[in-house]
N, C-alpha and C positions, 0 to 999 in steps of 0.2 A: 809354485805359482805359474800361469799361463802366461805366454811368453807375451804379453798384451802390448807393446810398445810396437811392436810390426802392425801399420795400419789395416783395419779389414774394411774392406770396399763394398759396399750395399747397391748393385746397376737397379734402377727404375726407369721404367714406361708411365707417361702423367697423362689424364685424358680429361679436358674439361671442356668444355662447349667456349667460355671465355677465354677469347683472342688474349685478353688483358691477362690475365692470369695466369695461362703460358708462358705469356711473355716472360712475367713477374719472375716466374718457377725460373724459366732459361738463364736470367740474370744473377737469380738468387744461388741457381746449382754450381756457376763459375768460379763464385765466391766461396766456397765451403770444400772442407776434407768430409770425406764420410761415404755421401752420393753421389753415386756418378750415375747422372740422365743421362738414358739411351735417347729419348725423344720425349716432345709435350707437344700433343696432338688434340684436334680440337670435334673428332668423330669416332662413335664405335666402327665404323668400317677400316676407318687408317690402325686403328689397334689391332682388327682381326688380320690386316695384310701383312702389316710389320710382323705380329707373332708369325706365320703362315710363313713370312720370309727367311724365318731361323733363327730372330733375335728372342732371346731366352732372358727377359729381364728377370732378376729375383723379386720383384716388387710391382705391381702394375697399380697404381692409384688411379678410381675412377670416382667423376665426380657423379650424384645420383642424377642430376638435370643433364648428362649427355647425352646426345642424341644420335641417328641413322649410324648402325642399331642404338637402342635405352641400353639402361642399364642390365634391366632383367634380360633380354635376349642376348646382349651381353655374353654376361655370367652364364646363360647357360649355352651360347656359342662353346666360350671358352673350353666348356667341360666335353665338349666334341671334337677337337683338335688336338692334335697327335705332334705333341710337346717332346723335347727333350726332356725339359722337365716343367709342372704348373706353377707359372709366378703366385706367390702368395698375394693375394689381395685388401690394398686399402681402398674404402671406400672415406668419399670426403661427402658431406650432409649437412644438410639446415638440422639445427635442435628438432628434436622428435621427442614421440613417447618407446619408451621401452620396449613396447610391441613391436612397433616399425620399426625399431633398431635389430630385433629379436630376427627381422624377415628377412635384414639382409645376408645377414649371416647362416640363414636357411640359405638362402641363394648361393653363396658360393662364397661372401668378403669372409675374409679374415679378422680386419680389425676395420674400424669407425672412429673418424678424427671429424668434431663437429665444427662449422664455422659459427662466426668468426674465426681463423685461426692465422697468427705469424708465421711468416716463409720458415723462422728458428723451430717452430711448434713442429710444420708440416715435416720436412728434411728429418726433427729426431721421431716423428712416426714412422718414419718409412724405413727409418735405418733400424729402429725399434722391431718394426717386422716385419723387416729379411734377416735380421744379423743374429749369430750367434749370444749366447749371456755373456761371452767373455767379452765378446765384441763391444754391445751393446756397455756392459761395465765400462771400458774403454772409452770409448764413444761419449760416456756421461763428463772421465775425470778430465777428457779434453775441453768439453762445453763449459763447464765450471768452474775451468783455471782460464780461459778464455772471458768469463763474464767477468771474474775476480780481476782480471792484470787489467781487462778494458775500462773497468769500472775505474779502476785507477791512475787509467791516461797514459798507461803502459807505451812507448813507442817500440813496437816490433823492430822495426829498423837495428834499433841497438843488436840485434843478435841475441844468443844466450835461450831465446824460447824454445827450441826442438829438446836444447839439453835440460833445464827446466820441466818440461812437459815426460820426458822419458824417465827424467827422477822421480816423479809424482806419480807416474803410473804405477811404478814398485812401490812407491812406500803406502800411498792409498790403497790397491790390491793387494798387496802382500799385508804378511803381518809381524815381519821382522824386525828389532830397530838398527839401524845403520848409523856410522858416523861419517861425516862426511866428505872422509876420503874415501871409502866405500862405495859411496854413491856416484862420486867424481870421475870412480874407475867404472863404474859400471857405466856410465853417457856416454865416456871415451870410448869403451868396449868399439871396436870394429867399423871407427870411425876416423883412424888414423890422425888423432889428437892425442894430447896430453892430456892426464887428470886437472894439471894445474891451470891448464887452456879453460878445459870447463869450471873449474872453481872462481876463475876471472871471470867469465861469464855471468853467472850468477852472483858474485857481488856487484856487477855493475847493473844488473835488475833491480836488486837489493837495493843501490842507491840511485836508481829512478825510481823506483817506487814511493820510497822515502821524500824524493823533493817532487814527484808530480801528484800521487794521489795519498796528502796526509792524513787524512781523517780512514782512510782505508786501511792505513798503516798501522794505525794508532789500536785500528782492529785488530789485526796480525800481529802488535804487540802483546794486548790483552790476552788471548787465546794462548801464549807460552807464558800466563803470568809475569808479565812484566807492564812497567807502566806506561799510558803513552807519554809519549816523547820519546822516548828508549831509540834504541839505533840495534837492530836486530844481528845476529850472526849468521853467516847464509844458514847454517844449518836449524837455527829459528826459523829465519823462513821458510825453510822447507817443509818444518813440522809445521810452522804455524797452518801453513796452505794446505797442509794433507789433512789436517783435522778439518779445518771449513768442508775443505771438497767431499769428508769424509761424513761430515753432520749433513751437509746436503743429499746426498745419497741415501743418505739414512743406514749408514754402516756402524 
């Protein structure tokens, strides 16, 4: 299995005519693992300078209403410019037909994310295409266990999440089953902890989960066949949360 728990980083360039919306992206990229904005600029000329100056994003989102250059003179700037290597292109769009969607992609985008869309939406397009599958797999079992624990009032503070999230990345990508001193050593791996440091950790998830998000719980009970109210053992939660993340995925 890939070694997915070493984070893969997606750099983006964002170009929208909306001051707001820049804005929006700048605040939203601070808050998040995944992408790292190189810049969110509000003209096709500042795009062409920035590239021109050396910066090599893997992702260049442009919106279709930008302006001095459009879009089109854009895209086909871009394909004249003597790149280390050519950002893959997201275009961002009002709903269209099929056709117009068909033209941008003549032009030069890569992929198309329509609006309306969440800053969550826009960030897993972009990371979606520049990153690797392995990444991108990664990327997903993070978002997921992120929705799951937030959905449940999870407080991070407690600690225990990096070791959680590193265990879930092997048990959802891999396809081995572990027990969960296996797993315990594998979070310690090369982080100069004890197995038994991480095993605390994750029982004390375990019982904030339990007293902040119970109806969540009651889910994560159900899914290892047991009933709610049950009181799970870390290594239930583990499974419990690797099958969810694993039905969402569609694995």
């Amino acid at each position: 299995m890939p070694n997915s728990d070493k984070q893969e980083w997606v750099s983006a360039l964002f170009a929208d005519s909306d001051r707001g919306q820049c804005s929006a992206v700048r605040l939203y990229a601070g808050a998040q693992n995944g992408v790292e904005l190189c810049a969110a600029v509000t003209t096709g000329q500042q795009v062409l300078q920035i590239l021109q100056g050396g910066l090599c994003p893997q992702v260049l989102v442009v919106d279709t209403l930008l302006q001095g250059p459009g879009i089109g003179e854009l895209l086909w700037r871009l394909g004249t410019l003597e790149l280390s290597r050519r950002p893959r292109v997201l275009v961002t769009a009002m709903p269209c037909t099929q056709q117009s969607a068909a033209r941008f992609l003549t032009m030069g985008a890569d992929c198309i994310i329509f609006k309306p869309y969440s800053m969550s939406e826009l960030f897993s397009a972009i990371y979606r295409c520049g990153s690797s599958n392995e990444g991108w797999d990664a990327y997903r079992v993070r978002e997921y266990l992120h929705e799951l624990l937030c959905g449940m009032h999870y407080n991070r503070r407690l600690g225990g999440w990096s070791y959680l999230e590193r265990i879930l990345l092997r048990t959802v990508l891999g396809s081995q089953d572990y027990i969960a001193k296996e797993l315990y050593q594998y979070a310690a791996d090369g982080q100069h902890i004890r197995p038994e440091t991480v095993g605390s950790a994750i029982q004390r998830i375990n019982e904030s989960l339990r007293r902040t998000g119970p109806q969540g719980y009651d889910r994560l009970c159900r899914t290892v066949n047991k009933p709610a109210g049950s009181r799970l053992s870390n290594l239930e939660l583990i499974r419990s949360l690797t099958e969810l993340i694993r039905r969402a995925m569609g694995r």
